[in-house]
KEMAR-632134 format. One record per residue (C-alpha): residue in one letter; x, y, z. Coordinates in steps of 0.2 Angstrom, whole numbers, plus 5000, padded with zeros to 4 digits. Layout:
% KEMAR-632134
AXYZ ...
END
This chain:
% KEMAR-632134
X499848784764 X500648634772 X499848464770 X499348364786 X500848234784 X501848374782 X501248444799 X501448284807 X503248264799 X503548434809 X502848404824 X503848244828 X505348344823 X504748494837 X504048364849 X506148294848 X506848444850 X505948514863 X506448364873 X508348334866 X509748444873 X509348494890 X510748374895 X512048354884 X511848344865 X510648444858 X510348314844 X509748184855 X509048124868 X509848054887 X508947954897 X508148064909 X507548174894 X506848004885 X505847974898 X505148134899 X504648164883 X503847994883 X502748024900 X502248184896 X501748154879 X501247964878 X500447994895 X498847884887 X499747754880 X500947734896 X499447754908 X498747594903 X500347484906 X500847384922 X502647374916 X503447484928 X505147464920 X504347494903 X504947664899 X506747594902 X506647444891 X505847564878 X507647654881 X508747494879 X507747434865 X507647604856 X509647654857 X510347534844 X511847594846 X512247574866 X512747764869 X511347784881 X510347894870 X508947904858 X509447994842 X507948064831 X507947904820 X507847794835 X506447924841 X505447894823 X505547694825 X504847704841 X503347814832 X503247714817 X503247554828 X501747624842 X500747674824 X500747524815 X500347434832 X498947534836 X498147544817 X498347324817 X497147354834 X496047484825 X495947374808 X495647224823 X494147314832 X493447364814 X493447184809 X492547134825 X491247254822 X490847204805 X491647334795 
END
């Protein structure tokens, strides 16, 4: 029996590689895929902004290394970075409630 970070651990790994390889390498992902998987499956998180270039400087900021894609250690940044922002907010709202 798997634990639940385990799970997680895998799902990001799926979640990537459902998106990754429909246009190129299968071991990343392009542009156009990036910005798939990130309105289909941050459709929440995107909704709320008013950045309507957002999903593009995600993209620039993401591929450190200029090729125009997101490898699957860029693609875990950007997850650990969207976690740690939204538990600071969590821990925030906590606080203001007293807890």
């Amino acid at each position: 029996m798997t634990t639940p970070l385990e799970d997680a651990m895998d799902t990001l790994i799926r979640i990537f590689r459902h998106y990754s390889g429909k246009e190129g390498d299968r071991y990343k992902l392009s542009k156009g895929e990036h910005k798939e998987l990130l309105t289909s499956e941050l459709t929440d998180f995107l909704s709320g902004q008013k950045d309507s270039l957002l999903v593009d400087k995600i993209m620039n900021y993401l591929d450190s290394n200029k090729d125009n894609e997101v490898d699957f250690n860029e693609f875990v940044i950007l997850v650990a970075t969207l976690t740690v922002a939204c538990n600071g907010f969590f821990e925030e709202q906590l606080k203001k409630e007293g807890f």
